[in-house]
C-alpha positions in Angstrom: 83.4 65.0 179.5 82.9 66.0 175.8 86.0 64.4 174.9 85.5 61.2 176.7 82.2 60.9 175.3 83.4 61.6 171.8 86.1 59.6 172.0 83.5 56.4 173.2 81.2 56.9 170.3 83.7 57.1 167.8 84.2 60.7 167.7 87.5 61.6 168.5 91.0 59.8 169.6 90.4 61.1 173.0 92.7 58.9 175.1 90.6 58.3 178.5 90.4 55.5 181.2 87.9 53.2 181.7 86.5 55.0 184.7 86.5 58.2 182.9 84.5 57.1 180.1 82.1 55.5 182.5 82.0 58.9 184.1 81.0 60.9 181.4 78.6 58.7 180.3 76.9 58.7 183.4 77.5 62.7 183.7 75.5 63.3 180.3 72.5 61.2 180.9 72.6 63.2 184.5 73.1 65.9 182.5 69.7 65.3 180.0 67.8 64.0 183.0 68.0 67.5 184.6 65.2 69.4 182.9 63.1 66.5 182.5 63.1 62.8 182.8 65.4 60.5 180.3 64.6 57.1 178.8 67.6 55.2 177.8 67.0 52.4 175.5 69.9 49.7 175.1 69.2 47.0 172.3 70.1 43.3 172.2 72.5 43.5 174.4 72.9 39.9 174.5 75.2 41.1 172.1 77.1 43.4 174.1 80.7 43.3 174.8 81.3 42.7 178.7 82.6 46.6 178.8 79.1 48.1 177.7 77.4 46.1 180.2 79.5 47.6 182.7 78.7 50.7 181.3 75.0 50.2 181.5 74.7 48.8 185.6 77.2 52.2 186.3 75.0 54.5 185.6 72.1 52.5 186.6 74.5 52.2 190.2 76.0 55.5 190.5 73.7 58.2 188.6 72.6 60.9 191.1 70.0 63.4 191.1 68.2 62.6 187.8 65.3 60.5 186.6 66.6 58.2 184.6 64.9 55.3 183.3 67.4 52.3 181.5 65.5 50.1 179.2 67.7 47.1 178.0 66.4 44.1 176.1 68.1 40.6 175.5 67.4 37.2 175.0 67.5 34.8 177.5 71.2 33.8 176.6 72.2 37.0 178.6 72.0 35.1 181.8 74.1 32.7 180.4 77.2 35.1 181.0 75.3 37.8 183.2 73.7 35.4 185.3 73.0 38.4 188.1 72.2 40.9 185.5 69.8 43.6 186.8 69.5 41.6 189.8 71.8 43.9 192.4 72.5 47.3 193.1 70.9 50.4 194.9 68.5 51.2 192.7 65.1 49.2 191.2 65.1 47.0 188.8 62.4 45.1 187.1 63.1 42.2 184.3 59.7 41.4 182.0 60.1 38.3 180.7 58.1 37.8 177.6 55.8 34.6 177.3 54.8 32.7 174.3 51.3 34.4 173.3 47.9 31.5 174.0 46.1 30.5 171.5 43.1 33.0 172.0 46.0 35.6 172.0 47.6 34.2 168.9 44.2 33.7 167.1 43.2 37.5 168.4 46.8 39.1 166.7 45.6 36.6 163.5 42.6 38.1 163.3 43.4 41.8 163.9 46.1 42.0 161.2 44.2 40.2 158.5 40.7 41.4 159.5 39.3 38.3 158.0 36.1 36.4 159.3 35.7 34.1 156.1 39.6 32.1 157.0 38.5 28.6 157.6 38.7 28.0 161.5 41.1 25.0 160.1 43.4 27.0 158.4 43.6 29.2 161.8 44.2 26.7 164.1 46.7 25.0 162.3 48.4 28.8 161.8 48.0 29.5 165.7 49.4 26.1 166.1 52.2 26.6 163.3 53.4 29.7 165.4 54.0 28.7 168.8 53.2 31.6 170.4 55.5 33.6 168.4 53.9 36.9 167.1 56.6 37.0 164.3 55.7 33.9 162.7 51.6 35.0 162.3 53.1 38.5 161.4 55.0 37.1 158.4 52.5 34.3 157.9 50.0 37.5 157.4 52.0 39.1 155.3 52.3 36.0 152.8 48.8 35.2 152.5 48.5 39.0 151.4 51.3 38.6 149.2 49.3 35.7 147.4 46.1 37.3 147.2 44.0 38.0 150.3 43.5 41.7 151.2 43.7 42.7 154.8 40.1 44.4 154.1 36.7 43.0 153.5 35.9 42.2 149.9 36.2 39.5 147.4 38.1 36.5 149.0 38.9 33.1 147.4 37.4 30.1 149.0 39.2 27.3 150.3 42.4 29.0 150.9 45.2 26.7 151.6 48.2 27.2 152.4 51.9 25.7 153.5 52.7 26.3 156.5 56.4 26.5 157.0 57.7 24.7 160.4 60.3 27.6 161.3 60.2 31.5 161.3 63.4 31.1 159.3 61.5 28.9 156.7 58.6 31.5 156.6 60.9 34.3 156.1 62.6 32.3 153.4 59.6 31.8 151.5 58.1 34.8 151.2 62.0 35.8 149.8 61.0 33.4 147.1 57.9 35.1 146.4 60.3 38.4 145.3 61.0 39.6 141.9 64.7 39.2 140.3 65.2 43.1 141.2 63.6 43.4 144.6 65.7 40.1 145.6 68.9 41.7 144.3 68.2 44.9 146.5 67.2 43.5 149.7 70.3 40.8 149.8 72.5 44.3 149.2 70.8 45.4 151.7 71.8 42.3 154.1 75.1 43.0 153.8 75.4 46.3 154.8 73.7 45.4 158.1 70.4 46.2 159.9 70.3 49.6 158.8 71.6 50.6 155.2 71.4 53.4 152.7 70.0 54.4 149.6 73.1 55.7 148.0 75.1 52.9 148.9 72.8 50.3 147.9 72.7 52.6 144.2 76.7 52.1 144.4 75.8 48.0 144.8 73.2 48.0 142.5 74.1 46.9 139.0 70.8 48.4 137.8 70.3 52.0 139.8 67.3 53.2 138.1 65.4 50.0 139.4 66.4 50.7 142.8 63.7 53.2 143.6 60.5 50.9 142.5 62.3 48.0 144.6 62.6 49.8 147.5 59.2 51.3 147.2 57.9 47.6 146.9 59.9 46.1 149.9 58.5 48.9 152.5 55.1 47.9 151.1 56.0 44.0 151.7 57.2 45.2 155.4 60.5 43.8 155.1 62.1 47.2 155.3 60.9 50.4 156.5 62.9 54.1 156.4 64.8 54.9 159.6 66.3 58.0 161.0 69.8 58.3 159.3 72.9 58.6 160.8 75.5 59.6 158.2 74.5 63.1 157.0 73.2 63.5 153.4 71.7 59.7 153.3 68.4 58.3 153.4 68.3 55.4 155.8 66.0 52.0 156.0 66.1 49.1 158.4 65.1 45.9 158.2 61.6 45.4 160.0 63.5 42.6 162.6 66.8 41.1 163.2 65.6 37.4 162.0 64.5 38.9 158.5 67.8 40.5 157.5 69.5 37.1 158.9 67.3 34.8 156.9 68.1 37.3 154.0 72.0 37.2 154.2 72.1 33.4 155.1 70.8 32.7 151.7 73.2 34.5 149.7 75.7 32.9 147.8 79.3 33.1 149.0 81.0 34.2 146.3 78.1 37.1 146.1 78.4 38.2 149.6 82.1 38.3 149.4 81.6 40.8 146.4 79.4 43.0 148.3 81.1 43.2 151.5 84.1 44.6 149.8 82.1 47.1 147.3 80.8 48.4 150.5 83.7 48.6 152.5 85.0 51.1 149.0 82.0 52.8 149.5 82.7 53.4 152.8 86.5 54.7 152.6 85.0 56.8 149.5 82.2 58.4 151.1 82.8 61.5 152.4 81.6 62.8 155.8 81.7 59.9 157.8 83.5 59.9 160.7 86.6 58.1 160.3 86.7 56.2 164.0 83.1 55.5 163.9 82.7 53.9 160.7 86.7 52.1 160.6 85.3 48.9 162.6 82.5 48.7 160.6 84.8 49.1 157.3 87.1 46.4 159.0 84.1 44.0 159.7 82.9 44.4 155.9 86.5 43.7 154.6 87.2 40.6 156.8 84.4 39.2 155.8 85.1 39.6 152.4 88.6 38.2 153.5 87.1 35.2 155.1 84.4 34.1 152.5 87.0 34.8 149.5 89.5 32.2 151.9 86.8 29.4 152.1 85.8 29.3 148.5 89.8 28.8 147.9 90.3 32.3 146.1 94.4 33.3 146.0 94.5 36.2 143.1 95.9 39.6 144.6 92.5 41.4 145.4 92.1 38.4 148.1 95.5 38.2 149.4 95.5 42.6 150.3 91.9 41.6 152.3 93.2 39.9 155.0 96.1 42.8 156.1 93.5 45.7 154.9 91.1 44.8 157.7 93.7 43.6 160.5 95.2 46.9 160.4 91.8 48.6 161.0 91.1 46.0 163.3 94.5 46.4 165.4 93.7 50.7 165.3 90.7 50.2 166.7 91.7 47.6 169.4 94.7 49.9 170.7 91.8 52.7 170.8 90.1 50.0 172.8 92.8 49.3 174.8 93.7 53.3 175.5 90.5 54.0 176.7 90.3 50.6 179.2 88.1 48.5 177.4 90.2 45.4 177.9 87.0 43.3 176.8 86.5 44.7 173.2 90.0 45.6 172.5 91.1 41.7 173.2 88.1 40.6 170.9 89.3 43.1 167.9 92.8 42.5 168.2 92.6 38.5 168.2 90.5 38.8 165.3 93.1 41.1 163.7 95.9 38.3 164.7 93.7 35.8 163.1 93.8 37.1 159.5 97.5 37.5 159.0 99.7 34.6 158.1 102.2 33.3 160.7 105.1 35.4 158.7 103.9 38.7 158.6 106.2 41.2 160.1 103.5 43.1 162.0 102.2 39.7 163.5 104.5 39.7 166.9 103.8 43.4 167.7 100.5 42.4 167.5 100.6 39.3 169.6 102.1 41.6 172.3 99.4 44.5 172.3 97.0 41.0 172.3 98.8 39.6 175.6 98.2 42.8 177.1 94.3 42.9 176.6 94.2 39.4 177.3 96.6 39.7 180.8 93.5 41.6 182.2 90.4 39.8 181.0 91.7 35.5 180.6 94.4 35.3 182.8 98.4 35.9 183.2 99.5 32.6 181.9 97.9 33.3 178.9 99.7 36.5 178.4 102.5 34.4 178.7 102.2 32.2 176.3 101.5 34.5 173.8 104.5 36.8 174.5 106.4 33.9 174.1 105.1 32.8 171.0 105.8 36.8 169.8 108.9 36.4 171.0 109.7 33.3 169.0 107.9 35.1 165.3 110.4 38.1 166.3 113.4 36.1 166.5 112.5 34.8 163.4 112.1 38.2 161.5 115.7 39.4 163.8 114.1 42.3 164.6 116.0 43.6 167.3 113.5 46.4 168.4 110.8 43.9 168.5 112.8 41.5 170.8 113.8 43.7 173.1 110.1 45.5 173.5 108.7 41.8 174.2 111.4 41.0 176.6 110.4 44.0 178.9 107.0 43.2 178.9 108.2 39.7 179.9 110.3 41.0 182.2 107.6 42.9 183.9 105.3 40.0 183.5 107.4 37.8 185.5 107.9 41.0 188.3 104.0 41.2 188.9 103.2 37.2 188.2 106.2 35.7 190.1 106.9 36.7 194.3 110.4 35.4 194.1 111.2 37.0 190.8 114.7 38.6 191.2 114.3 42.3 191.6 118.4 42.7 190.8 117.4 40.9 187.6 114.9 43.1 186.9 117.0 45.9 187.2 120.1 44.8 185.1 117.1 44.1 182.3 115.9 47.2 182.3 119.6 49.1 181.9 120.3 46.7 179.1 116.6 47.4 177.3 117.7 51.4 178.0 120.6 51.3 175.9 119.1 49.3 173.6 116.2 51.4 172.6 118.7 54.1 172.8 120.7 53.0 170.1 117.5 52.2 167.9 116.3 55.7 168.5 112.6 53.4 169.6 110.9 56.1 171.8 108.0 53.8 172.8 110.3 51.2 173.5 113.0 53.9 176.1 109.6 54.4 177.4 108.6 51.1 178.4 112.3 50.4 179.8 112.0 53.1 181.8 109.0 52.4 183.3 110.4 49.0 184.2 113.5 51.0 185.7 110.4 52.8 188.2 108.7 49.5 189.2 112.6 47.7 190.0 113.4 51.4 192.0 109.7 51.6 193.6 110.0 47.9 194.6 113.5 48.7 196.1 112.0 52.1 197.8 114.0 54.3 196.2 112.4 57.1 195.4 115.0 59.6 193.9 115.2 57.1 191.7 111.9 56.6 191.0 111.3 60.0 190.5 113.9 60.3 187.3 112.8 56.9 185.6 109.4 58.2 185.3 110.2 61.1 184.2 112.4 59.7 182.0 109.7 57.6 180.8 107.1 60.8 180.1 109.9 62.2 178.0 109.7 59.3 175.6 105.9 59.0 175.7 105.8 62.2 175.0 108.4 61.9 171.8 106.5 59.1 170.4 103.2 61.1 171.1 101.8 58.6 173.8 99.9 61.9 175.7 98.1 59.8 178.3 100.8 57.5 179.0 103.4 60.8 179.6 100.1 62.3 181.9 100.1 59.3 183.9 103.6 58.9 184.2 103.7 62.6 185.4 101.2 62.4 187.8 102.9 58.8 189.1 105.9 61.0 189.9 103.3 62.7 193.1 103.9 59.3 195.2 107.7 58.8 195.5 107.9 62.6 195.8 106.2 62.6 199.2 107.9 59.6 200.3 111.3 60.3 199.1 113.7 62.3 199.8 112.8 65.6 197.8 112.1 68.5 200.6 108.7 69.3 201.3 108.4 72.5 199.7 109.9 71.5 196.5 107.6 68.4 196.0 104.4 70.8 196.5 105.8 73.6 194.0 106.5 70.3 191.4 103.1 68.7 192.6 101.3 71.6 192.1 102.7 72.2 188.7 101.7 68.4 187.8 98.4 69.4 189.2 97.8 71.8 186.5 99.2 69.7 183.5 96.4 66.8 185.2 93.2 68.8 184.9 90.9 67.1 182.3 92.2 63.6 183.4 89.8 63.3 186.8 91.6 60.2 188.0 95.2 61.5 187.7 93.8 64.8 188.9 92.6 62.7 191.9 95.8 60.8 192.7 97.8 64.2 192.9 95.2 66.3 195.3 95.7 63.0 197.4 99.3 63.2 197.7 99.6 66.7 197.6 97.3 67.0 200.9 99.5 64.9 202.7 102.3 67.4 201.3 100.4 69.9 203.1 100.0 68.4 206.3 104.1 68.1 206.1 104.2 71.3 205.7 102.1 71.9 208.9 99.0 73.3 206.9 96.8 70.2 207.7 93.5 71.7 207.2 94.1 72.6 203.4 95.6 69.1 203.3 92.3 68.0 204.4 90.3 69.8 201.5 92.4 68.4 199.0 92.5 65.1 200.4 88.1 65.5 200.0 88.5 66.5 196.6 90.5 63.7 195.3 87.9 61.3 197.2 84.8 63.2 196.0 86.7 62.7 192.5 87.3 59.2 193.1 83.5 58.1 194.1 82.2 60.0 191.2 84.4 58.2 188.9 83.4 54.9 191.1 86.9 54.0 191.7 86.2 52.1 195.0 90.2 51.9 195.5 90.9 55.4 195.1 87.4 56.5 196.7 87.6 54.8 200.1 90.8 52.6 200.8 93.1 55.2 199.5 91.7 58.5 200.7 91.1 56.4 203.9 94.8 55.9 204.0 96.3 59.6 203.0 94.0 61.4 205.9 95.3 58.6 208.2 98.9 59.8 207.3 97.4 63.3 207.5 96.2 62.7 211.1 99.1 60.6 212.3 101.2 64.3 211.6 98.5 66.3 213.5 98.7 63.9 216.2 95.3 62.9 215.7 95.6 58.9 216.7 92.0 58.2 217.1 91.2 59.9 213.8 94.0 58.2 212.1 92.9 54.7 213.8 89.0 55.3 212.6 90.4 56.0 208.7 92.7 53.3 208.9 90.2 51.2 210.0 87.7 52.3 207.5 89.8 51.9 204.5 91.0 48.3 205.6 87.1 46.9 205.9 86.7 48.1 202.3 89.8 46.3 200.7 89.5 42.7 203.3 85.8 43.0 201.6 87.0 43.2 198.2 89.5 40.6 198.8 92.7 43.0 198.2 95.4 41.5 200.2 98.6 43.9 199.0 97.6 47.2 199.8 95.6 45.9 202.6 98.6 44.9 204.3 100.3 48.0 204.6 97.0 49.7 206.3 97.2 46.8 208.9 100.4 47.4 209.9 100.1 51.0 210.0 96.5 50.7 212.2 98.8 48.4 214.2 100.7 51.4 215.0 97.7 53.7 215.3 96.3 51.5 218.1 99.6 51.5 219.9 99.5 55.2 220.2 96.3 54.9 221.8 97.6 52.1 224.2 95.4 49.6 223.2 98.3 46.7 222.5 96.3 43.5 222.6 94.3 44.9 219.5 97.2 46.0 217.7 98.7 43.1 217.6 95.7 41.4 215.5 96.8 43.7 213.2 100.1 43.1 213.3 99.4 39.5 212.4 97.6 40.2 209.7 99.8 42.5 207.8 103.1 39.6 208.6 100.6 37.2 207.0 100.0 38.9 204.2 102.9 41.2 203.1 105.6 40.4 200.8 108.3 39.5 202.0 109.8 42.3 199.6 107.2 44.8 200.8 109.7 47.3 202.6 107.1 49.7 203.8 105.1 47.2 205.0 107.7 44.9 207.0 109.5 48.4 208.7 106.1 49.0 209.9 105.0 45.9 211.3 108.1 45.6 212.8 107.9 48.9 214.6 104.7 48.2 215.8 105.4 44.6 216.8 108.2 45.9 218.8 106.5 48.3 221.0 103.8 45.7 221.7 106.8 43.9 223.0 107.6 46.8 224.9 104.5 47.3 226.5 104.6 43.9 228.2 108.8 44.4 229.3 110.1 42.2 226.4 112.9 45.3 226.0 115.4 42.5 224.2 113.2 41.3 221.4 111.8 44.5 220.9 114.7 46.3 220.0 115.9 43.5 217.9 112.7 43.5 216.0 113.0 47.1 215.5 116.9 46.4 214.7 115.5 44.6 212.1 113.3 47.6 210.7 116.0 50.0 210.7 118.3 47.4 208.4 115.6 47.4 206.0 114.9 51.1 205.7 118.6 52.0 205.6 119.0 51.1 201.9 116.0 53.5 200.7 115.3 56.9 201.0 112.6 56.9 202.8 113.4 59.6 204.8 110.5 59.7 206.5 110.0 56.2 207.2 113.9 56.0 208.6 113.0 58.5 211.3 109.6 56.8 211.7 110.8 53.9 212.9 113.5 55.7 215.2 110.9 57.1 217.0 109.4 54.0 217.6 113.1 52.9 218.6 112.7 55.9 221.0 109.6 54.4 222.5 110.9 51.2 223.1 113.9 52.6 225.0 111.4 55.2 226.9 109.7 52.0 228.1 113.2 49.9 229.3 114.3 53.2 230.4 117.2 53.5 228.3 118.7 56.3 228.2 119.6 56.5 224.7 115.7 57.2 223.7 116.5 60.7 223.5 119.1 60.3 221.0 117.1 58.1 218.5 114.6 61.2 218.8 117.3 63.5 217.5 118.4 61.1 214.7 115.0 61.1 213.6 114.2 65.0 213.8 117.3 65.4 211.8 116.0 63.4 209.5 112.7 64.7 209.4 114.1 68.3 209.1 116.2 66.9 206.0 112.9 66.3 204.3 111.1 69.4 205.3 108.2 68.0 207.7 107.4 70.7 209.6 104.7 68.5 211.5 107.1 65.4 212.7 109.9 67.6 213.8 107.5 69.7 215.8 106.6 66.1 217.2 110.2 64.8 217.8 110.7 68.7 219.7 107.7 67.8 221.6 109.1 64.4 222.2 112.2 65.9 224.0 110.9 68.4 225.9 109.0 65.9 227.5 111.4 63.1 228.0 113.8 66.3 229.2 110.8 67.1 231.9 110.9 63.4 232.9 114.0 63.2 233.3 114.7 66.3 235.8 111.5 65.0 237.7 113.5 61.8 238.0 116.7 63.6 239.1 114.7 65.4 241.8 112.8 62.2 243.0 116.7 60.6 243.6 117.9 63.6 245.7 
């Protein structure tokens, strides 16, 4: 949790997922709420990237057993993108909205911070009037008539005191800037540029006359313009500006060329300074040096301080944006890395790599034809450079691209891609790049239901990740290995020594550790211990709802006990799971995965008899599966046939299942192959076909081939049954 948090703040290179970091979040406001109630404040958040506003309504959702109270303030433009902001959920929520002040209110807040009885009525009104309501604008209107000479106090006043009112806050603000001195001008514009909060030590290193720094910032704190705030770099004394609008008006009215100058100075403050944490303060440093960048570009400078701006602060801005990316903020790494893109010219070798990690963001936040276009136009600016590596990196992605975009994409394609972009990354010794084509090897094999396969291109692809020191991508491809283990050919016992192992290696990632309890319990239940395959099954589910994967949490651990029940025999369990977990993804829209549990509830409700049901079901999943969704269409198919069964349609039922048994025979899905034998079986039981026992014995060898203790005990229960029937028959004839 420490890590995650670190990592979120700056910290640390902890690489985390999104769900994670929401996690441990969550876990240490939980975690300060528990001796005594926590007030979280979140600023302007009308600011926010989409990914901390997610952040903020998942702990506000999902935070148990604490008093937590979340205090978040905007402008009204928030509901311009959030329009149900604060609006949903479990959990209260109240939004203040803050009204202009009334007159008598206005005149009241007048009156209170000059204390002054003798101001013409006039001069009030016209101020009250002036103001609008807006407490700022009689704050600062206060402030300048003290500035020019009336005290806040009773005493001596001048008569007739008139003054100009300026029609905007910005205006205001503007003129009491005029009423500064050379040096306390000089200080506060500094002091713009570093940002709502700066520092005296780095506004000494801006200052071309140090000494005079003290007295100006003594006489700005007395103006209320600035006031000292709690510091957050060690060893420096922090102010702030007293409001947003003031330090705005400030760095509006500096001149370009000036405010070019100063962003960079403190952008070499910055990288000089020791102390500061490096991933903290690197988007800041990159912010400071593309503005530089962009200010010295519009006023048409080309010497070679302005030319190394521009590819100082897009390589900071591309770190941080993969950091982004690694931890599953898709929002803010797409907004740092186009910004980064942005600042190099069109022939700069690092641009197409960048366009690529761009495409990426952007695939998950826009939409996939925009990752398209711009690994196209990557592909096109690393052509140009013939970089070989380059090419065949963007190809893969393209590759893949077209595999999850595109439900007629060739899948033999695919696969004679991915051998070519092997040996290619081979012979460039490019270890991110073998791991990428390996991972496209998995996705052609898992498409194809090949899990042997599957098995070694992932774990091919860890070895790479793991040579170019990608740690969570080797995790995740080692936990990923969990899933074709149970459903390929690898005995039983093997696949839980391995998975256990993996197990291990996961701890510290909770939603990989989740993924392998899931598999493994269904390992268990193979293995005809059921009840520990239940308890780990709970565990990757309690580890899924805490890290509000709604998936993972519900569908998924919905459909591993279902598996678990179907090999205990359970059918009504397995039908209520199956059930469950199909509700949740036809709520959320989720039509792949969804699928699969209808065909396989099909089958649950034809154990229990009830046929007319199960073929809803089977409807569904035919309507909605791929027609290269092998699990999927053997199921359905089995189902479908002994619905067909039921009602003495013997002929099309075995062809259906026919059908099912061609498309199984080319995996090695041992377990689905003798699945849909027994459902063979069933169909023959029903036409009384004699050969039902036989397809029961195919399928228990099968079965004992992969180790599942529970579905050979089932195929030996099978036969002692059909045996029974079939010497009661025997006697019934004589």
């Amino acid at each position: 949790m420490a890590k995650a948090v670190a990592e979120t703040v700056g910290l640390s290179a902890h690489e985390g997922t999104p769900t994670e970091t929401f996690w441990s979040i969550r876990k240490l406001f939980e975690g300060l709420a528990a001796d005594r109630p926590l007030v979280a404040l979140f600023e302007d958040i009308h600011w926010a990237e989409r990914t901390l506003l997610d952040l903020i309504e998942d702990v506000a959702e999902r935070a148990r057993d604490a008093t937590i109270l979340i205090i978040c303030t905007a402008r009204p433009e928030l509901l311009d993108t959030r329009a149900g902001w604060g609006t949903t959920g479990r959990n209260a929520s109240v939004t203040i909205g803050l009204s202009p002040l009334s007159s008598d209110e206005a005149e009241r807040v007048m009156r209170q911070l000059i204390d002054d009885d003798d101001l013409e009525p006039s001069r009030v009104d016209a101020i009250v009037d002036a103001a609008g309501g807006n407490p700022l604008f009689i704050e600062q209107i206060v402030l300048m008539l003290v500035h020019d000479g009336i005290p806040r106090d009773a005493g001596s006043r001048p008569e007739n005191i008139d003054v100009a009112l300026p029609p905007t806050i910005q205006a205001l603000i503007a003129a009491r800037l005029d009423r500064l001195d050379e040096e306390e001008r000089r200080s506060i514009e500094s002091a713009a540029v570093v940002g709502r909060i700066f520092y005296r030590d780095l506004l000494a290193a801006l200052s071309d006359e140090p000494r005079a720094l003290g007295p100006s910032l003594e006489a700005l704190i007395r103006k209320q313009m600035v006031e000292p705030s709690r510091s957050d770099i060690a060893g420096q004394d922090a102010f702030r500006f007293v409001h947003a609008l003031v330090r705005d008006t400030v760095y509006q009215g500096i001149p370009k060329g000036r405010r070019a100058s100063l962003h960079e100075r403190v952008a070499d403050w910055l990288e000089q300074t020791a102390g500061a944490p490096f991933h903290e303060s690197e988007v800041i440093l990159a912010y400071h040096l593309e503005q530089a960048a962009l200010l010295r570009l519009a006023l048409g400078s080309a010497d070679d301080a302005t030319k190394d701006l521009p590819s100082r602060a897009a390589d900071l801005l591309c770190e941080a944006g993969m950091r982004a990316s690694t931890r599953g903020d898709s929002y803010g790494a797409a907004n740092l890395l186009r910004r980064a893109a942005s600042l190099l010219p069109v022939e700069d070798v690092r641009l197409p790599d960048l366009l690529v990690r761009l495409s990426g963001a952007l695939g998950e936040t826009e939409s996939l034809s925009r990752e398209w276009e711009l690994l196209e136009e990557a592909r096109e600016r690393a052509a140009a450079l013939n970089d070989r590596g380059l090419q065949s990196r963007i190809h893969v992605r393209q590759v893949m691209h077209h595999l999850s975009a595109d439900p007629d994409a060739s899948i033999d394609d695919a696969a004679r891609e991915a051998d070519v972009a092997i040996r290619n990354f081979e012979e460039l010794r490019d270890e991110t790049g073998s791991a990428a084509a390996w991972r496209l090897r998995h996705y052609v094999t898992h498409l194809r239901y090949r899990h042997a396969e599957s098995v070694e291109a992932l774990l091919r692809a860890r070895e790479h990740a793991l040579a170019a020191g990608d740690w969570g991508d080797a995790i995740g491809d080692l936990s990923a290995t969990c899933a074709p283990m149970v459903y390929g050919p690898m005995p039983v016992k093997e696949a839980i020594r391995r998975s256990e192992d993996i197990l291990d290696e996961a701890k510290g990632s909770q939603s990989n550790e989740s993924f392998v309890l899931g598999f493994l319990g269904i390992l268990y239940a193979m293995d005809g211990r059921a009840d520990r395959g239940r308890e780990h099954i709970a565990r990757a589910g309690a580890i899924a709802l805490d890290l509000g994967m709604q998936l993972t949490s519900t569908a998924t651990r919905s459909y591993w006990l279902a598996i678990l029940e179907t090999l205990s025999g359970n059918h009504v369990a397995a039908e209520r799971e199956l059930r469950s977990g199909y509700e949740v993804l036809e709520e959320m829209g989720e039509m792949n995965f969804a699928s699969t549990l209808a065909a396989r509830l099909a089958q649950a409700l034809c154990a229990l008899g009830r046929y007319d049901e199960a073929s809803r079901y089977v409807s569904i999943s035919r309507r909605t599966a791929a027609s290269g969704d092998v699990v999927s269409q053997v199921i359905l198919r089995g189902a479908q046939g002994k619905i067909l069964a039921s009602g003495g349609n013997y002929e099309e039922a075995a062809s259906l299942i026919q059908q099912a048994i061609t498309l199984a025979a080319p995996t090695d899905a041992l377990n689905m192959q003798a699945d849909i034998l027994v459902d063979l079986s069933e169909v023959q039981r029903l036409a009384q076909d004699d050969r039902a026992s036989v397809s029961v014995r195919e399928a228990l060898d099968l079965y004992e081939q992969k180790g599942n203790i529970a579905s050979a005990a089932m195929c030996h229960e099978l036969l002692r049954n059909r045996s029974s029937a079939t010497a009661r028959r025997g006697n019934a004839a004589s």
